[in-house]
C-alpha positions as CSV (number, residue, x, y, z in Angstrom):
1,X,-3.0,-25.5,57.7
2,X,-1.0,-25.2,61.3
3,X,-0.2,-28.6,62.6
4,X,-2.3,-30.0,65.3
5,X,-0.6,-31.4,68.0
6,X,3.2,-32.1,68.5
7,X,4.7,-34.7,66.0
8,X,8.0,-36.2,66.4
9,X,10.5,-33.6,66.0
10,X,12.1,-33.4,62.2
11,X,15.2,-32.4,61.3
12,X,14.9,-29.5,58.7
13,X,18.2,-27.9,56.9
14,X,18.8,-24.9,57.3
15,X,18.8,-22.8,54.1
16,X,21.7,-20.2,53.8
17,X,21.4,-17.5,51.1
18,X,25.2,-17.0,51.7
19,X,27.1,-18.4,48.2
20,X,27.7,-21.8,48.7
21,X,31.9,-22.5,48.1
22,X,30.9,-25.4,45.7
23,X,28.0,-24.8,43.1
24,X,28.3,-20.9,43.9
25,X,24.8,-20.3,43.2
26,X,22.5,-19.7,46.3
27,X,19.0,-20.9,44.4
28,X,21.0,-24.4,43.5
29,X,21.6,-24.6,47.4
30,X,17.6,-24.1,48.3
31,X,16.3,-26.4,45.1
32,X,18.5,-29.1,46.9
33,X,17.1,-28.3,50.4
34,X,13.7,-28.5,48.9
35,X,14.6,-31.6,46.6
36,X,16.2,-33.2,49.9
37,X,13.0,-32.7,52.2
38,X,10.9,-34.2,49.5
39,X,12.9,-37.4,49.4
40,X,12.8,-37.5,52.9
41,X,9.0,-36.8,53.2
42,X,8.9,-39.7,50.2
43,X,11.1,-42.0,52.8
44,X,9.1,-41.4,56.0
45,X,5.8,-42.3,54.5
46,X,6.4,-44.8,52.6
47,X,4.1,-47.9,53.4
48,X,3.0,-46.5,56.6
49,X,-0.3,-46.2,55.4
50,X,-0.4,-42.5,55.1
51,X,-3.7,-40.6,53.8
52,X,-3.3,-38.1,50.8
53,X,-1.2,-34.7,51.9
54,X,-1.4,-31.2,51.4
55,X,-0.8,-28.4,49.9
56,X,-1.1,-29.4,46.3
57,X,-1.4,-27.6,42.9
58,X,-5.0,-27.7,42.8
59,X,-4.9,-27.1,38.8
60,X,-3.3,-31.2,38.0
61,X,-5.9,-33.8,39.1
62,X,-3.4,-36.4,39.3
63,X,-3.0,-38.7,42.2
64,X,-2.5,-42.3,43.6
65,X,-2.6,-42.6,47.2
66,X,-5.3,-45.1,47.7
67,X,-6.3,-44.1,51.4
68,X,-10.4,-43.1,50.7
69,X,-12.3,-40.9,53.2
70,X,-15.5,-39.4,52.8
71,X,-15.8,-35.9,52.0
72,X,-16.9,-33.8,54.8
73,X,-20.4,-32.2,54.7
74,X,-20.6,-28.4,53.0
75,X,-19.1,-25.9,55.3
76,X,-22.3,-24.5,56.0
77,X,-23.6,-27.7,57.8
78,X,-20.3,-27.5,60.2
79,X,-18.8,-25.3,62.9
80,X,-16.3,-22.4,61.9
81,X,-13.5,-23.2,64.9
82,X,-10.6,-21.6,63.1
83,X,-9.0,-18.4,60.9
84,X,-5.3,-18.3,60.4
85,X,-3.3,-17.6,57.3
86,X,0.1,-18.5,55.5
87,X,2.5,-15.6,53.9
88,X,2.9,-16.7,50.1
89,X,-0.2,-19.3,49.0
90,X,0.1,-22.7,50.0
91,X,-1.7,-24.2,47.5
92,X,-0.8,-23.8,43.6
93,X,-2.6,-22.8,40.6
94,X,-5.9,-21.1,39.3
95,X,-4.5,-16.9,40.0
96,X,-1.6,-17.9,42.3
97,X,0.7,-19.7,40.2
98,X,4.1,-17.8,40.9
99,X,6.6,-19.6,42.0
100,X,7.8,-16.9,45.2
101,X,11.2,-19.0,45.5
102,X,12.4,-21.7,48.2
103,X,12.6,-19.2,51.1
104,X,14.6,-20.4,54.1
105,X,13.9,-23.9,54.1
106,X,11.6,-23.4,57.0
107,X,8.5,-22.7,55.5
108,X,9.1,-18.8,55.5
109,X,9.7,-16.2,52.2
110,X,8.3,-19.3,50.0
111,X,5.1,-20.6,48.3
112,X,3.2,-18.8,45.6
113,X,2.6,-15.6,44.2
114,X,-0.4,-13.5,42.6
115,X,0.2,-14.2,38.9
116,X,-2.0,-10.4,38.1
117,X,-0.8,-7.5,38.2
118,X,-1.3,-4.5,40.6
119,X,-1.8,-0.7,39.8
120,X,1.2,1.4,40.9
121,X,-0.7,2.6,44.0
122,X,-2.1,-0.9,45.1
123,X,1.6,-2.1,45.5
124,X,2.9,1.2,46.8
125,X,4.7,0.2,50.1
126,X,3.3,1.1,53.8
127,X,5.5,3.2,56.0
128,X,6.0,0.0,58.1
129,X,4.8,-3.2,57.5
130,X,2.4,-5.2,59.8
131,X,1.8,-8.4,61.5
132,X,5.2,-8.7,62.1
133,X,6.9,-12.1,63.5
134,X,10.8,-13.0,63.3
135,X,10.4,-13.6,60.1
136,X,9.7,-10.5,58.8
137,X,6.1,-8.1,58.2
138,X,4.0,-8.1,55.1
139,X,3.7,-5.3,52.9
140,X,1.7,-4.0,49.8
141,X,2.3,-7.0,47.3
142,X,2.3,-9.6,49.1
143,X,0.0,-12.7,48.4
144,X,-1.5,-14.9,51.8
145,X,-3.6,-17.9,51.9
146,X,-6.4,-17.6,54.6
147,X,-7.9,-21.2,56.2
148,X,-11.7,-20.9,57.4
149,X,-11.3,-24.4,59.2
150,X,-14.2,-26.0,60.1
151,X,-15.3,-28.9,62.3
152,X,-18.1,-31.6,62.9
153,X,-17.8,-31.4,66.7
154,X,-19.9,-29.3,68.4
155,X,-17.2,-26.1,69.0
156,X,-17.0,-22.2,68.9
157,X,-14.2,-20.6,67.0
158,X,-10.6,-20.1,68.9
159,X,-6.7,-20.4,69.3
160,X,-5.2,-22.8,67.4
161,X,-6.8,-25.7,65.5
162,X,-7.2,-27.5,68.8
163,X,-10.3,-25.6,69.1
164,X,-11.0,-27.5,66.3
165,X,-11.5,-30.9,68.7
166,X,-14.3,-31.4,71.6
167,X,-13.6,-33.9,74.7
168,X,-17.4,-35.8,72.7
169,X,-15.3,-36.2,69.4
170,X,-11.8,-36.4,69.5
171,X,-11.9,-37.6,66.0
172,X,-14.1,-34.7,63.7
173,X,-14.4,-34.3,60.1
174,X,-12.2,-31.4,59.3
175,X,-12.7,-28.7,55.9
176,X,-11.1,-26.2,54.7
177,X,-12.0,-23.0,53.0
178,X,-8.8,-21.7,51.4
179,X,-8.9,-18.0,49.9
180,X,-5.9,-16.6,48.4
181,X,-5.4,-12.8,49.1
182,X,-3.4,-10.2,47.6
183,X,-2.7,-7.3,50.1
184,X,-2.5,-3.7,48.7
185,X,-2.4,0.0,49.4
186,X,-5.8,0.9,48.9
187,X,-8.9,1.3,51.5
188,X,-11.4,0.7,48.8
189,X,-10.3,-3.0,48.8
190,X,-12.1,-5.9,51.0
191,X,-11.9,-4.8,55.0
192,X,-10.0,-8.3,56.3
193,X,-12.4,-7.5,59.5
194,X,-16.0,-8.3,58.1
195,X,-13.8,-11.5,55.5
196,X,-13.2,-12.8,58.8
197,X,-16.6,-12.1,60.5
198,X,-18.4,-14.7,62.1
199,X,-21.4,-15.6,64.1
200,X,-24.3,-18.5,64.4
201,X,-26.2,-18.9,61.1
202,X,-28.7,-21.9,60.7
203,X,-27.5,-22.9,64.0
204,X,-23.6,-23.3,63.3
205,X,-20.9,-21.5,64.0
206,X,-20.1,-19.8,60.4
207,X,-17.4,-17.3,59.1
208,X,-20.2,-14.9,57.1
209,X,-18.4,-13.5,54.8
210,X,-16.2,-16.2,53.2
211,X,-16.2,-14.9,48.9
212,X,-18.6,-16.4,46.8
213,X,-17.1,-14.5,43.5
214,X,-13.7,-16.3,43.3
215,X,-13.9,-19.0,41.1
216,X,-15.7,-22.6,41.9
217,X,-14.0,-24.2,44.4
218,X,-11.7,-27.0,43.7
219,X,-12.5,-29.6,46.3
220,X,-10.1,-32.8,47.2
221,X,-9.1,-34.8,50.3
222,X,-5.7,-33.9,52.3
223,X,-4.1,-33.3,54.8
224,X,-3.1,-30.8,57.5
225,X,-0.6,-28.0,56.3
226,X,2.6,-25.9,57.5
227,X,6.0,-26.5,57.7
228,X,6.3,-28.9,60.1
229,X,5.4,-31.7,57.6
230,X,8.1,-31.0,55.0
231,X,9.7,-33.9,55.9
232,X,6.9,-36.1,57.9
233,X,3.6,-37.1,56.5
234,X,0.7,-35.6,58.2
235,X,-1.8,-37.8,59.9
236,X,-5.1,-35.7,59.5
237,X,-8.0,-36.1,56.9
238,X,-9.0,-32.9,55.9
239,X,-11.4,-32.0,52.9
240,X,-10.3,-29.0,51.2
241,X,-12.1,-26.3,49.1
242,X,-9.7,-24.0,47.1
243,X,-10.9,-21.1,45.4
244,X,-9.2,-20.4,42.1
245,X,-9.3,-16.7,42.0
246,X,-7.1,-14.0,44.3
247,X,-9.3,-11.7,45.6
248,X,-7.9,-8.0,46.8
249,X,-7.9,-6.9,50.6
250,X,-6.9,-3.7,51.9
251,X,-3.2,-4.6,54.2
252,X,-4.1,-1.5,56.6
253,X,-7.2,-4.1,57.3
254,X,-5.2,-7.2,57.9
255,X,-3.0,-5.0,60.3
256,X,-5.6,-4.6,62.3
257,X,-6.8,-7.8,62.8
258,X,-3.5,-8.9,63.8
259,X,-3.5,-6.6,66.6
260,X,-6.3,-8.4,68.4
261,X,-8.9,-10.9,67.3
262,X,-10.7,-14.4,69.0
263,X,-8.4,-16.7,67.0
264,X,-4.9,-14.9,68.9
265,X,-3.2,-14.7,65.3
266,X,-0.8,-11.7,64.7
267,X,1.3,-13.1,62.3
268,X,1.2,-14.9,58.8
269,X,2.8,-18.6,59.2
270,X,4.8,-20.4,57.1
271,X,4.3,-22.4,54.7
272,X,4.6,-26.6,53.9
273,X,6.5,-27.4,50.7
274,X,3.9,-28.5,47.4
275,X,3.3,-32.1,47.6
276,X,4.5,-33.4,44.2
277,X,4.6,-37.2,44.7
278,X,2.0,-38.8,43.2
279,X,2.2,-41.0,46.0
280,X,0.9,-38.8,48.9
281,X,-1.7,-36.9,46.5
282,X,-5.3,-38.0,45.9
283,X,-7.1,-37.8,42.6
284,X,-9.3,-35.1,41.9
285,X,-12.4,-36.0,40.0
């Protein structure tokens, strides 16, 4: 999940997939980056008081950060104030446990992978790929991790997870409904349009469409999400639900969200490192 509000700035390496003159070996470069920005997240939380973080692997239940918050209410008793999504899952585990590779040390052409398999036609590439960003466009193959955030406060959905916030409760109870989505070549697959839907139902703000044939959810309590916490500890309670199972959507659909829609997303966004430490994670029960 995007970051909030503006945090003190962190200094991230920058990842070079030129040969490196002394190990010679590009991936031995990125594991240090990632190994490096671990330590550091490890040094600039460490008895501050920090609450358990996100993304984890949602398949190890293991944890010892002893910050306790309640869980929020079901998703259906809050307001729906965000939709954005992540190239490469996040989260690990459950259908998505591929390892995509350390990407640029920014977040970017990292995370996980679709662990199935695809028919020759579902992975056949687009002519051009879509929701395009300086980072690159996705394309037939590619996996994403969709956040329906929702809030406590009294909000509609909107830009950024500031919509999230109200000026009555600057301090709401925040859940996540993660779906991991594999994007391929076929119009027969889930429209992204009506996954992303949304209107009032049972007098909340709710995104109508969320999969209910995906796996149980795995709840826990975390954190906020992205890259800008690789090396800073987030300072957000969120409750997250993670579904298990990759579900297919048609990419022509996701292009076309990202041409216009309420939330002002045309582009996937990168992705925060998998907490490891035992420290920063909380048990799942």
């Amino acid at each position: 999940m995007k970051k909030i509000f503006s945090v003190l700035s962190v200094a991230i390496a920058v990842f070079s997939i030129s040969v490196d003159a002394k190990t010679n070996n590009p991936t031995q470069v990125g594991d240090d980056i990632i190994a490096n920005q671990r330590a550091q997240l490890a040094e600039n939380t460490k008895g501050k008081g920090f609450g358990p973080q996100s993304p984890r692997d949602i398949d190890s239940t293991e944890g010892k950060n002893t910050v306790v918050f309640g869980m929020a209410p079901s998703y259906s008793k809050m307001n729906l104030c965000n939709i954005h999504f992540h190239k490469g899952a996040e989260h690990a585990g459950g259908e998505f446990a591929k390892y995509a590779g350390n990407g640029d040390g920014h977040g970017y052409q990292s995370g996980y992978a679709y662990s199935g398999t695809l028919s020759k036609s579902e992975k056949t590439p687009i002519s051009q790929g879509v929701c395009s960003s300086d980072h690159g466009s996705l394309q037939s193959g590619d996996t994403i991790e969709i956040h329906y955030v929702h809030s406590s406060a009294q909000v509609n959905p909107g830009p950024t997870l500031g919509a999230c916030l109200s000026d009555s409760i600057k301090n709401p109870q925040l859940r996540v409904e993660a779906q991991v989505y594999v994007l391929v070549n076929d119009k027969n697959a889930l429209d992204f349009a009506k996954l992303t839907k949304y209107g009032e139902k049972g007098g909340f703000q709710q995104a109508l469409n969320i999969p209910n044939d995906t796996g149980t959810p795995i709840l826990y309590n975390g954190s906020t999400t992205g890259p800008s916490y690789n090396e800073a500890g987030s300072p957000f309670h969120v409750t997250w639900s993670v579904r298990p199972k990759v579900a297919k959507v048609d990419i022509d659909s996701v292009g076309e969200w990202c041409k216009g829609n309420v939330f002002n997303e045309d582009h996937a966004h990168g992705v925060r490192n998998l907490v490891t430490n035992p420290d920063l994670l909380s048990p799942i029960k």
